[in-house]
C-alpha positions in Angstrom: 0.0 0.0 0.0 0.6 3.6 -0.7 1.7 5.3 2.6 1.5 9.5 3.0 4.9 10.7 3.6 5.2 13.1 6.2 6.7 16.0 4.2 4.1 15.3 1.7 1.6 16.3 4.5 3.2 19.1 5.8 3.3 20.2 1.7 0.2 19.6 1.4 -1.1 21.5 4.4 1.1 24.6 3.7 -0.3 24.8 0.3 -3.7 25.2 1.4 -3.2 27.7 3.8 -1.4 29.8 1.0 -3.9 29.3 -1.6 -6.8 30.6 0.8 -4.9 33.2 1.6 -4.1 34.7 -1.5 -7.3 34.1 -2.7 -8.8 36.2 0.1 -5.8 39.3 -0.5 -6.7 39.1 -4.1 -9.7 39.1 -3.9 -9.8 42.0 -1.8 -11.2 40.3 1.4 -8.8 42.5 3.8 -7.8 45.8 4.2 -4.8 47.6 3.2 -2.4 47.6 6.2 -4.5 44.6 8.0 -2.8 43.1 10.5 -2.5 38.6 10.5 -0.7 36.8 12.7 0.8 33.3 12.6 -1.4 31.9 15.4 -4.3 33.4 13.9 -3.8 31.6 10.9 -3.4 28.8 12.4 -6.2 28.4 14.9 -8.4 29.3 11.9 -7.2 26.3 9.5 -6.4 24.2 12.2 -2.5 23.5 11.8 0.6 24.4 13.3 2.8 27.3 13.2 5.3 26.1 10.7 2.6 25.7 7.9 1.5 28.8 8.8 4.8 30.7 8.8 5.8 28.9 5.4 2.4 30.7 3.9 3.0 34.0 4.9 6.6 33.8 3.7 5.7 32.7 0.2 2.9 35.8 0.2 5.6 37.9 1.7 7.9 36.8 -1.0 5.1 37.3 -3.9 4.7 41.3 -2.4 0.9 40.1 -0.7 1.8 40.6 2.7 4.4 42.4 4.6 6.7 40.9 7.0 8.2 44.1 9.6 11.3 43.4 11.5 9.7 42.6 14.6 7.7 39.6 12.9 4.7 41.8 12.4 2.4 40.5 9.6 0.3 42.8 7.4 -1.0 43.3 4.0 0.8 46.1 2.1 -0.3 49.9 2.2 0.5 50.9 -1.7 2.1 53.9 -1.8 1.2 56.0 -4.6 4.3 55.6 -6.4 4.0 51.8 -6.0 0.3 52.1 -7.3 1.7 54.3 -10.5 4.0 51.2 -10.8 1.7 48.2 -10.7 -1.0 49.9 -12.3 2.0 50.5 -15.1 2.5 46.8 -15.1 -0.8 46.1 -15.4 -1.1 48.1 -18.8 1.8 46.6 -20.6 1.0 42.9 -19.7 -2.5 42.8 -19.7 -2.5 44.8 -23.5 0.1 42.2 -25.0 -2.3 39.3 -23.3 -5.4 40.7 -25.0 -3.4 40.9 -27.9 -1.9 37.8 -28.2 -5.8 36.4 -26.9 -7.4 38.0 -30.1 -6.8 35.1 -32.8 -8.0 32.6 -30.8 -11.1 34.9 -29.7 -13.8 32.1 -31.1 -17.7 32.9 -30.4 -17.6 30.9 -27.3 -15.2 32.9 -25.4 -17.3 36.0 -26.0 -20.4 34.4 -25.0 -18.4 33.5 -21.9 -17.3 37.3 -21.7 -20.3 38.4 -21.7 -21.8 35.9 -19.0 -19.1 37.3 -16.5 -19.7 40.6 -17.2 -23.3 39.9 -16.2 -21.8 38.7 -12.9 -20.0 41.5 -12.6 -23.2 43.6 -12.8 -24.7 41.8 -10.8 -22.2 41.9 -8.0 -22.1 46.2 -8.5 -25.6 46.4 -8.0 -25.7 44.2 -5.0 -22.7 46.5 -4.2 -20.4 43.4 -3.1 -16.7 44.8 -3.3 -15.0 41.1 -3.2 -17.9 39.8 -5.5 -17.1 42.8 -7.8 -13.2 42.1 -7.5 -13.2 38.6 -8.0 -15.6 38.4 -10.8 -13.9 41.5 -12.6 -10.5 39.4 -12.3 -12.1 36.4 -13.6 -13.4 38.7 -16.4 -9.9 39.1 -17.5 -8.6 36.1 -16.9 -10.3 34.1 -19.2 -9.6 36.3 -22.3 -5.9 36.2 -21.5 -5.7 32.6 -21.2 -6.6 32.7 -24.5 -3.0 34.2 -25.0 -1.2 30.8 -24.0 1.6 32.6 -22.3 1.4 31.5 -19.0 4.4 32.6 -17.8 3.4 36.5 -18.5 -0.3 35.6 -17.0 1.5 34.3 -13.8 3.2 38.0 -13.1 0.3 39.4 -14.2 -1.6 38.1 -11.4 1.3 38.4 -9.1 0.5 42.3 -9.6 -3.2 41.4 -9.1 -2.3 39.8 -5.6 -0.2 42.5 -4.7 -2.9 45.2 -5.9 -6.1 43.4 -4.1 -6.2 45.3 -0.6 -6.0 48.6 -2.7 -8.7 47.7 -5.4 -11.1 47.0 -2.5 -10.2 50.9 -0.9 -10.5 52.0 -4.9 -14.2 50.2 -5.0 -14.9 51.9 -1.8 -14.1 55.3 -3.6 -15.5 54.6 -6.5 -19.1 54.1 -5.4 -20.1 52.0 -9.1 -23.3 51.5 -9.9 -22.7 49.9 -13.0 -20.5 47.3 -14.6 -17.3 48.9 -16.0 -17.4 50.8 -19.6 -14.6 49.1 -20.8 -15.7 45.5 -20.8 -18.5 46.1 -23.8 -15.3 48.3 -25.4 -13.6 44.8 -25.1 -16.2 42.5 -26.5 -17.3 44.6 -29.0 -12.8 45.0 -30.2 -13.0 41.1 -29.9 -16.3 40.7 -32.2 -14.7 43.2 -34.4 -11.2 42.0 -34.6 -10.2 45.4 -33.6 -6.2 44.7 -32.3 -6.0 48.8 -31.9 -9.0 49.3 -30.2 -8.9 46.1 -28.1 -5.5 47.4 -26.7 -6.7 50.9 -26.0 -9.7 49.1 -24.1 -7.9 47.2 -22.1 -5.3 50.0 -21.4 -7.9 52.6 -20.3 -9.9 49.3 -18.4 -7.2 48.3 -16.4 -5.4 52.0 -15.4 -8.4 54.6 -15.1 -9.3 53.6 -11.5 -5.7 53.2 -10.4 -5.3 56.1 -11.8 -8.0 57.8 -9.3 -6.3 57.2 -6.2 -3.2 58.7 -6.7 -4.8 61.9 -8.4 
């Protein structure tokens, strides 16, 4: 018989912490400059300290959390240079995904565009900040793994994770009442076969609220 190696365990264990973790910072379930700490974490999953401590050094090490001196545990508080930066990012990798995403734009994907975006609707006029976030990210994430570069999609969401406390304080600003103008932009460049206009779409999408908390 097949026996569970102990390591494999521990693995096992530390990987699920991380992944509900991130989910949660990228998602924007906690506040910019929220305080975690290790025994926290773990009374909440129910394991030790050392799966724990091996999550919040991976998100540390990914720019999700920020790990003081002292030990002290917190998700980061963007400064506005930092949010001019990532927002940055986020124009030049998410344009060259949607680019690289629009031969391989087939009616399906659209009709799956458009069934988020109704989502996304959905979650403004509810007014659920993570439900807005997470289905907003999902929005984009399907059309760029269309692009088949996963390696440029993995920083790209790196950026997501690192953003996520600070696009929940941007919804918060923002007050929406409707979905974002930019998604029918995009659908409407994919139906089109618009390269130019799907770029500028995506550009303006992905950098005009950023672009409101720094101003």
């Amino acid at each position: 018989m097949l026996s569970t190696r102990p390591s494999d365990t521990q693995t096992a264990t530390h990987d699920r912490v991380y992944r509900a973790l991130r989910s949660r910072i990228m998602h924007g379930e906690m506040a910019p400059g929220q305080a975690l700490t290790l025994r926290g974490i773990g009374k909440e999953f129910g394991v030790s300290m050392t799966p724990a401590r091996e999550a919040v050094r991976r998100l540390a090490a990914e720019g999700a959390l920020f790990l003081s001196n002292s030990g002290r545990v917190s998700t980061p508080e963007l400064t506005n240079d930092r949010i001019e930066e990532l927002a940055a990012l986020r124009a030049l990798l998410e344009v060259e995904l949607a680019s690289r995403a629009l031969p391989r734009a087939h009616i399906a994907l659209i009709d799956r565009l458009q069934t988020i975006n109704m989502t996304v609707a959905e979650m403004v006029t509810k007014r659920d900040a993570v439900g807005y976030i997470r289905s907003n990210l999902e929005f984009h994430r399907t059309l760029y793994l269309r692009a088949q570069a996963p390696a440029m999609l993995a920083i790209a969401e790196t950026v997501w994770l690192q953003l996520g406390p600070t696009m929940r304080a941007l919804y918060g600003r923002l007050r929406r009442t409707e979905p974002p103008h930019y998604h029918k932009l995009i659908i409407a460049a994919l139906k089109a076969g618009d390269e130019p206009g799907l770029r500028l779409a995506v550009r303006s999408d992905v950098t005009q609220g950023l672009r409101l908390l720094v101003s």
